[in-house]
N, C-alpha and C positions, 0 to 999 in steps of 0.2 A: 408827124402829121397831127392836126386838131380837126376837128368836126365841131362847129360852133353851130346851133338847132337855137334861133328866136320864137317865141309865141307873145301870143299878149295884147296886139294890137287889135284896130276895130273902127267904127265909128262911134265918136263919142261928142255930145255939144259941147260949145263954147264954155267954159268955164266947169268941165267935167273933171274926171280924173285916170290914166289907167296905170297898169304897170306892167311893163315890159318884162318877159326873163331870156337869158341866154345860157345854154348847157352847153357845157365844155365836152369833148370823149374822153377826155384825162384830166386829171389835176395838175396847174399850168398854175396856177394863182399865184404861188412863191415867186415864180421868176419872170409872168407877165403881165404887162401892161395889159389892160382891159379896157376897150369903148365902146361908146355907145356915136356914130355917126347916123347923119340923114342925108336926106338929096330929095328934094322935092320935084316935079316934072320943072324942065327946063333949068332948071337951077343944079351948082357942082354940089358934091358929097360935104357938106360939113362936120368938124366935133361937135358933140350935144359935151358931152362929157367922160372924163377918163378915171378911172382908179388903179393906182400906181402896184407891184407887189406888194409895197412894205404900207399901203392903205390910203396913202394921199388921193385928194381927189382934185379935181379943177374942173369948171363948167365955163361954158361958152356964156358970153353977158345974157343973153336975151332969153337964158331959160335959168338965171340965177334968183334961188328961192323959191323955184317954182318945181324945179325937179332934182331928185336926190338919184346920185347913182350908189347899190351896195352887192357885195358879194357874202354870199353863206359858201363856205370854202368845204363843207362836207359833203354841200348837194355841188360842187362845181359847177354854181349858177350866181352868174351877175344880173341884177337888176336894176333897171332905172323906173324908177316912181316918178311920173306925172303929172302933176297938180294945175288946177287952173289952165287949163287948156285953151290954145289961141285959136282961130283959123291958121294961121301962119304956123304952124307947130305938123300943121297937112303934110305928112311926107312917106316916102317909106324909110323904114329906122334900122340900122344894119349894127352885130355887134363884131365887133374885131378883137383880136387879143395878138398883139406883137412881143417880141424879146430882141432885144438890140445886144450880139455879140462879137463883133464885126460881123460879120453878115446879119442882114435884118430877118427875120422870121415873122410873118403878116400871115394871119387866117382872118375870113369874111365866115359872118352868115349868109343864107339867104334873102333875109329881109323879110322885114314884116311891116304893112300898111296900118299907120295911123289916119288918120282922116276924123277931124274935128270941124264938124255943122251943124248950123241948126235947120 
């Protein structure tokens, strides 16, 4: 089992910035995948961005350049940095961390609420 605990989030205006973190209960980094998903009301769960074990990263188009995902593997905490904040960025932001070995192993946060207005 993982226990994934998000903080970070808030309200922030239009072209603000925050940074999300996510705490693991164990150190998971080596063997999993790490994201950062959203879901805004009414709309499905999207990827914001993923960081791979071995440290690859890929983001979703519409937050590329704009937000950085990283992990400090001593504090067994990933981060996504938020810059340039949209309306549309409104969501609550969940972190997950999977391992694909035939059977898939998936843990959620609870979610933490962004909300960017002026």
């Amino acid at each position: 089992q993982v226990q994934l605990v998000e903080s970070g989030g808030g309200l922030v205006q239009p072209g603000g910035s925050l940074r999300l973190s996510c705490i693991a209960s164990r150190n998971i980094f080596s063997i999993y995948t790490m994201g950062w998903y959203r879901q805004a009301p009414g709309k499905q769960r999207e990827l914001v961005a993923v960081i791979t074990s071995g440290g690859s990263t890929n983001y979703r188009d519409s937050v590329k350049g704009r937000f950085t995902i990283s992990r400090d593997n001593a504090k067994n905490t990933v981060y996504l940095q938020m810059n340039s904040l949209k309306p549309e960025d409104t969501a609550v932001y969940y972190c997950n961390a999977e391992y694909r070995t035939g059977p898939v192993y998936s843990y959620w946060g609870q979610g933490t609420q962004v909300t960017v207005s002026s």
